[in-house]
N, C-alpha and C positions, 0 to 999 in steps of 0.2 A: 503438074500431072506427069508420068512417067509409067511404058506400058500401055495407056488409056486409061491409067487409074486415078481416081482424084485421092491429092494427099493431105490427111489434116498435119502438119507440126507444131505438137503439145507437147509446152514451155510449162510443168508440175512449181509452184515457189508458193508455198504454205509460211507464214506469219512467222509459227515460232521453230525457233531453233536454238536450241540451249550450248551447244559447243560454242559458234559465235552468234550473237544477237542479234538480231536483224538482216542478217546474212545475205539473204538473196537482193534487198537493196543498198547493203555497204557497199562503200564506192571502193570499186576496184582498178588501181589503172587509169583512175579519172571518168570511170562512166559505173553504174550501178550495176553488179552482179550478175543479173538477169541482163542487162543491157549485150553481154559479150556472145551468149546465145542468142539475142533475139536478132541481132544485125548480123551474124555465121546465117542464121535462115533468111535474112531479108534478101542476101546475096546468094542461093543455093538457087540452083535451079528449076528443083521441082515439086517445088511447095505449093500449094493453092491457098492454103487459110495458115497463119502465122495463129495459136493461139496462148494464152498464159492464163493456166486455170490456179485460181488462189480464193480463202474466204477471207485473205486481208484487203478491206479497200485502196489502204497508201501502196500497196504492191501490183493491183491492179488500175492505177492512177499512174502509174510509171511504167508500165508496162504498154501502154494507150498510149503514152507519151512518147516513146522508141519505136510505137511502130506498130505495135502490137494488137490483136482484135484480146477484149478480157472477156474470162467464163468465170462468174463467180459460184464456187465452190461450196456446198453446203457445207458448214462448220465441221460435222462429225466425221465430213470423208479429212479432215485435215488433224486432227490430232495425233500426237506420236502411238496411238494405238491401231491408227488406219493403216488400210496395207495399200504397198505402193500400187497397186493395179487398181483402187479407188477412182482415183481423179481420171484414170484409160477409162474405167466402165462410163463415168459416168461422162464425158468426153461425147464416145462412141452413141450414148445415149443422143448429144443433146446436139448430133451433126450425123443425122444417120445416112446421111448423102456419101459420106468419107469412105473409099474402099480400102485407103490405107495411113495408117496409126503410125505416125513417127514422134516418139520420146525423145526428148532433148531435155535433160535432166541441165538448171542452170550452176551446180557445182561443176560443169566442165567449162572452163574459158577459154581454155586454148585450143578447143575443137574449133574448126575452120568450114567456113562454106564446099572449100573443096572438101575435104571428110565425109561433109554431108553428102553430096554428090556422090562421091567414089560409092560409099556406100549402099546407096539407095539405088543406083545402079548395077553393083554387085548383087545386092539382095534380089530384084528384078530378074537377074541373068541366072540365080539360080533356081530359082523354081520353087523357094522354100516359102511356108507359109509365115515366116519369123525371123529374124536378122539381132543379131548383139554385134558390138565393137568390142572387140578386145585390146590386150596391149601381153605383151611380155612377159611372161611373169618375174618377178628379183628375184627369186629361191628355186628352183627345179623342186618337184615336189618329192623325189628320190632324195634328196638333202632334207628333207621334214622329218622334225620328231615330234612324238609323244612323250610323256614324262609318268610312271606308273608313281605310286602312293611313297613309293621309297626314292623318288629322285633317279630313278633307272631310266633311261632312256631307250627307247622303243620303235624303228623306222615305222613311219604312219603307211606305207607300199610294204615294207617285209621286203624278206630275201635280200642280196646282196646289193649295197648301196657302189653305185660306178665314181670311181673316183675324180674321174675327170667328166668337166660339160660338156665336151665335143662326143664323147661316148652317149650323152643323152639324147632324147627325144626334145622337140621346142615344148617345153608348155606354153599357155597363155591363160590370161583370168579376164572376166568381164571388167572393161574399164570404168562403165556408169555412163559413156558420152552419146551410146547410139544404139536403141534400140528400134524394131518394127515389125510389124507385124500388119497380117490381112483384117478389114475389120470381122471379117465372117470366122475369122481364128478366133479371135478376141471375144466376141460375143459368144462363141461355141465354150466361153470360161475359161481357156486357153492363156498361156501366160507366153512370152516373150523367149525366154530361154530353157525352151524344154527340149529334149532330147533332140536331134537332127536339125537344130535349127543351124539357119549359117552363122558362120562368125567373118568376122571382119575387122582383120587386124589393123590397128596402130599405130604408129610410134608413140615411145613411154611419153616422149615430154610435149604431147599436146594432149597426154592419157590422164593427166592431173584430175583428181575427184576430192574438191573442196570438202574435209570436214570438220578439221582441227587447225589451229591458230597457224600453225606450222605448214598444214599445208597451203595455207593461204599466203602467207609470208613466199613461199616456191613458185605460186604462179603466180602473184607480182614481179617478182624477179624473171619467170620467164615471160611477160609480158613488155618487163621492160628493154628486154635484149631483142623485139620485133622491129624492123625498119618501116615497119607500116602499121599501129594500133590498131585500125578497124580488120 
């Protein structure tokens, strides 16, 4: 609880996934996928319900077994044509106690209890009905182009491109590791990262967002360079 709010933390890990196979229980690091978020919230401060919503049973049998309460998922909110605010509604449905909705997506690993913390204390302190984590972005978006039908290239902002970064503004992009929101946002159909919501930045390399072989390979490796796994 945080504020006087009670907090549900919803752990989304649906069956299929076609970049890597099984993904959300390939063992990463020596413990399963899901296992590296669910034990960042078992040590967070101010969580009330740990949940992992899935319509795979071996996902939610390992999910129980780390620690976890499981919500099984109605099959249709799971398929790659569901949207990701599926599993929040129906979540928000099936705990209508929850004043507040924390997304812990398990492609991030190397988000930390403290993260969650900072966070959700930040979000609190600002007053905002919605919170994302950000990270950095690699490219300023004054260095982006477009490409028109003839291989012309096109600044996607216009007008004069600055040639040095220190001339620029920080951007940042949503990392995938920390969303939240009120539930009364949420059920009002309201989505996580809309206009004025806060952001909360950071750093790039615990901002890792598991989707292709590669980048799984990167948070191995920065896993394995921790002095302390859990």
């Amino acid at each position: 609880m945080i504020g006087g709010k009670k907090v549900l933390a919803l752990i989304p890990a649906r069956g299929g996934s076609r970049g890597i196979p099984r993904k959300n229980i390939k063992i990463l690091g020596g413990r399963p996928l899901i296992g590296w978020t669910i034990e960042a919230a078992r040590q967070a401060a101010f969580l009330d319900m740990i949940v992992v919503s899935s319509e795979d049973e071996e996902i939610l049998t390992v999910a129980k077994s780390l620690g976890a309460q499981a919500l099984k998922r109605p099959v249709e909110l799971a398929t790659d044509e569901a949207s990701g605010m599926d599993p929040v509604r129906h979540a928000i449905d099936c705990f209508p106690e929850i004043e507040i909705l924390l997304l812990l997506q398990p492609t991030s690993p190397l988000r930390t209890s403290g993260d969650i913390d900072g966070f959700m204390q930040a979000f609190i302190a600002s007053g905002c009905q919605s919170a994302v984590g950000l990270s950095p972005a690699p490219s300023p978006p004054e260095w982006m182009y477009r490409l028109d039908r003839d291989g012309k290239m096109k600044a996607i902002l216009g007008g004069k491109v600055p040639a040095r970064r220190q001339d620029l503004e920080p951007a940042y992009v949503i990392n995938g590791a920390l969303y939240a929101a009120s539930s009364a946002h949420l059920r009002a159909g309201k989505g996580f990262s809309e206009s004025g919501a806060f952001g909360y930045v950071m750093p790039a390399d615990r901002s890792i967002d598991i989707d292709t072989p590669l980048d799984w390979a990167m948070a191995e490796f920065q896993l394995s360079q921790r002095p302390n796994p859990a």
